[in-house]
C-alpha positions, 0 to 999 in steps of 0.5 A: 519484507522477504518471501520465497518466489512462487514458481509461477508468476502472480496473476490477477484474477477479475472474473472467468479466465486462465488466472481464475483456473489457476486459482481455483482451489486455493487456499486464500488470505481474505482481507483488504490489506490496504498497505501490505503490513505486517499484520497482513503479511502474517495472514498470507503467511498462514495461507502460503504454509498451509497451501503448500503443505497442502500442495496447492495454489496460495492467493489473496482474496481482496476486495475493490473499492475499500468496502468504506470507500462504498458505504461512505462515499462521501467520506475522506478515505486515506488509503496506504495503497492504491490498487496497483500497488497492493497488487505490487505488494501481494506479488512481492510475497509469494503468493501465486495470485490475487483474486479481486472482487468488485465491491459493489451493492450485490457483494454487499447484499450478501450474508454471510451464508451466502458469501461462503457457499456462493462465493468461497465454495460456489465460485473459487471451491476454496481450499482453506482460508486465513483471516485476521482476528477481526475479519468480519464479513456479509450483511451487517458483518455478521460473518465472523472468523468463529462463523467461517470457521465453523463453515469451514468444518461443514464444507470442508476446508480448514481456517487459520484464524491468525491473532494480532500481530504486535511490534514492541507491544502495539497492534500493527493495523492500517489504521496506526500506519494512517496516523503515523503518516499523518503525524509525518513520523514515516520511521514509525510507518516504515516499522508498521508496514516493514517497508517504506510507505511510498506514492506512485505517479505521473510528473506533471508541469508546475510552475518551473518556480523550482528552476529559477531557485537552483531546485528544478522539481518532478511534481506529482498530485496524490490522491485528494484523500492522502492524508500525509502530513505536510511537510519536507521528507527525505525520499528515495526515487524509482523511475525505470530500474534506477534508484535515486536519493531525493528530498520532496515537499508535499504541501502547499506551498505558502511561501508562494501561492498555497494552491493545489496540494503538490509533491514536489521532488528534488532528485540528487545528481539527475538531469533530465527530462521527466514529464510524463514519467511514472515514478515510485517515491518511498518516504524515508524520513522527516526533515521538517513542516511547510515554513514561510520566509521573510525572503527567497534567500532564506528559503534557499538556504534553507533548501540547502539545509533540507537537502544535506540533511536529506542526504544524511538520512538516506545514507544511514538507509541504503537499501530502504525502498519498498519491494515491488512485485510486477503481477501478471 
């Protein structure tokens, strides 16, 4: 996941302000673009080209909560990225900003007239726009990317319509990064996303169980929703500017106690004290599923035989860690 600098640094756009004036004008990728992947990328590629023919701001038009998160509150909801990272993520790929729009029951009164003459035109006189083949919007999704474009040719302001992006004949989309990551095949969602698929948190206290087995752990909770299979993952750890390899169990725990869902991080060659750290951890491979033993022993030995293998994968993968753009 390459892209040329923006020459100025990537700003947030909530509501009135400098990173709105900015943005005013631009030619904005619309999408949800939960996870960044491919498919996404080739909308903001069409948007970048075109603002820069045009010499003018390129941003992402994005939309907080996941519209599914609204409509079905009550319904599980996998997302690939947190807000904060899909802003990362939209800062890694050249574009000069990220305009977010709250999700809300005024936003999704709007139909599809109304969101392109008071948002798109009215608020942000938009300079062009790139969508997905599938991108729908307004009431009812009745706005469709035929809709928008023939808007744009009324109010003045060009559509890229970009078609499905595939990689060896399979539609890229976030719905297969989903369910390839909740089949623990990461390989597969790394190729989906073009980078690897990580987490973001903060280390909280456990048991210190991981101690009394020659294992001490930095623990993260996911997001209830996460849908990653349970399993032991091969993974690389960021924390400040350094980088290290890392084997991590997410699950349970059934050897022990089955409680709260946990991702618990063994990181190579580090001691220190990590409580309270916010790490970034890439999921680069699958070793296994979650496992009972007949004994602690057996558990450690095969501890042992995670962790080595654990090292071969990450060394076949020196450089895979997922681009990380810090927004203004």
């Amino acid at each position: 996941m390459t892209a040329e600098p923006p020459t100025r640094p990537f700003v947030v756009a909530r509501g009135q302000g400098p990173a709105l004036d900015r943005l005013c004008g631009a030619v904005v990728a619309i999408g949800n673009f939960d996870g960044v992947h491919r498919g996404h990328r080739a909308v903001i590629g069409a948007a970048l080209a075109r603002a820069r023919a045009a010499q003018r701001p390129a941003a992402a038009l994005t939309f907080e909560p996941h519209p599914r998160s609204f409509f079905q509150p009550e319904a599980p909801s996998f997302r690939l990225t947190s807000e904060a990272a899909k802003l990362r993520l939209l800062a890694a790929t050249g574009l000069d900003g990220a305009i977010v729009l709250p999700f809300d029951a005024a936003l999704a009164s709007l139909t599809a007239e109304e969101f392109v003459a008071d948002i798109l035109v009215g608020r942000f006189a938009i300079g062009g726009a790139a969508i997905g083949f599938n991108f729908h919007f307004g009431k009812e999704r009745r706005g469709s990317p035929e809709f928008l474009a023939a808007q744009g040719k009324q109010r003045g302001f060009a559509v890229d319509v970009v078609p499905p992006f595939q990689l060896d004949g399979r539609r890229v989309s976030s719905g297969a990064v989903r369910d390839a990551l909740a089949a623990g095949r990461v390989n597969e969602a790394t190729e989906l996303l073009g980078y690897p698929w990580f987490v973001t948190g903060q280390v909280v206290h456990g048991d210190k169980r991981g101690r009394t087995l020659g294992y001490p752990t930095a623990n993260l909770r996911l997001d209830p929703d996460c849908g990653l299979q349970h399993g032991i993952y091969a993974v690389r750890v960021g924390v400040g500017g350094a980088r290290y390899d890392a084997v991590a169990s997410f699950g349970r725990r059934p050897m022990f106690d089955s409680g709260a869902v946990l991702l618990e991080i063994f990181l190579f060659d580090f001691s220190g004290d990590l409580y309270g750290a916010a790490l970034d951890v890439a999921f680069i491979a699958w070793i296994r599923p979650e496992m009972n033993f007949d004994s602690v022993e057996d558990l450690i030995r095969r501890m042992d035989q995670d962790s080595s293998q654990a090292r071969h994968a990450l060394a076949r993968a020196p450089d895979a860690f997922p681009p990380l753009g810090i927004p203004a």
